[in-house]
C-alpha positions in Angstrom: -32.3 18.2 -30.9 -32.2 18.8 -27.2 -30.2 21.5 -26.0 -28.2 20.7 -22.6 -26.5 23.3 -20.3 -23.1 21.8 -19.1 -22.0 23.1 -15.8 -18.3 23.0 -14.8 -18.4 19.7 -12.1 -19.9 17.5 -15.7 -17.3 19.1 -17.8 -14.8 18.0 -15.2 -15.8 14.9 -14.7 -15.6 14.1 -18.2 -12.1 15.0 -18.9 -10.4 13.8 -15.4 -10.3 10.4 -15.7 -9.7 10.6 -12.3 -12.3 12.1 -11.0 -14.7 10.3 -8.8 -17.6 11.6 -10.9 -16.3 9.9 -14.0 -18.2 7.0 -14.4 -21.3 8.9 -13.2 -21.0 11.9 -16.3 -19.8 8.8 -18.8 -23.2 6.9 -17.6 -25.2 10.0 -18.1 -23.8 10.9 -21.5 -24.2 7.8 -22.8 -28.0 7.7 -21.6 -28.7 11.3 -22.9 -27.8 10.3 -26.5 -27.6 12.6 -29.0 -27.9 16.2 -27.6 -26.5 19.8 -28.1 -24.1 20.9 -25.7 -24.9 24.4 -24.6 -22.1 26.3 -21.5 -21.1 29.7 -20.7 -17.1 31.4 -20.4 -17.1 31.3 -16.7 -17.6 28.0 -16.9 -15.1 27.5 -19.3 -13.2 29.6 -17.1 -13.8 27.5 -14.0 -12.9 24.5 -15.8 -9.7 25.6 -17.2 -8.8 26.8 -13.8 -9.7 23.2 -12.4 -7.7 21.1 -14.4 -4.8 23.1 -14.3 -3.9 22.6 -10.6 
């Protein structure tokens, strides 16, 4: 199985609906198929931090 690092704009993306980049990371996932998911806690961090303002 491939291993994928998710960076914090994908992650985004993915759970804003509305974010511009939606369609774009929902395209992209589906293309990928199955895969392994692979991120860091900043990123996790910057993400958190992102959707809650």
């Amino acid at each position: 199985m491939k291993q994928i690092f998710l960076d914090t704009s994908y992650l985004q993306a993915l759970a804003d609906t509305r974010d511009n980049l939606n369609p774009l990371a929902l395209t992209i996932t589906a293309k990928l198929g199955t895969f392994r998911g692979v991120t860091s806690e900043m990123v996790l961090t910057e993400l958190l931090n992102a959707l809650c303002s």
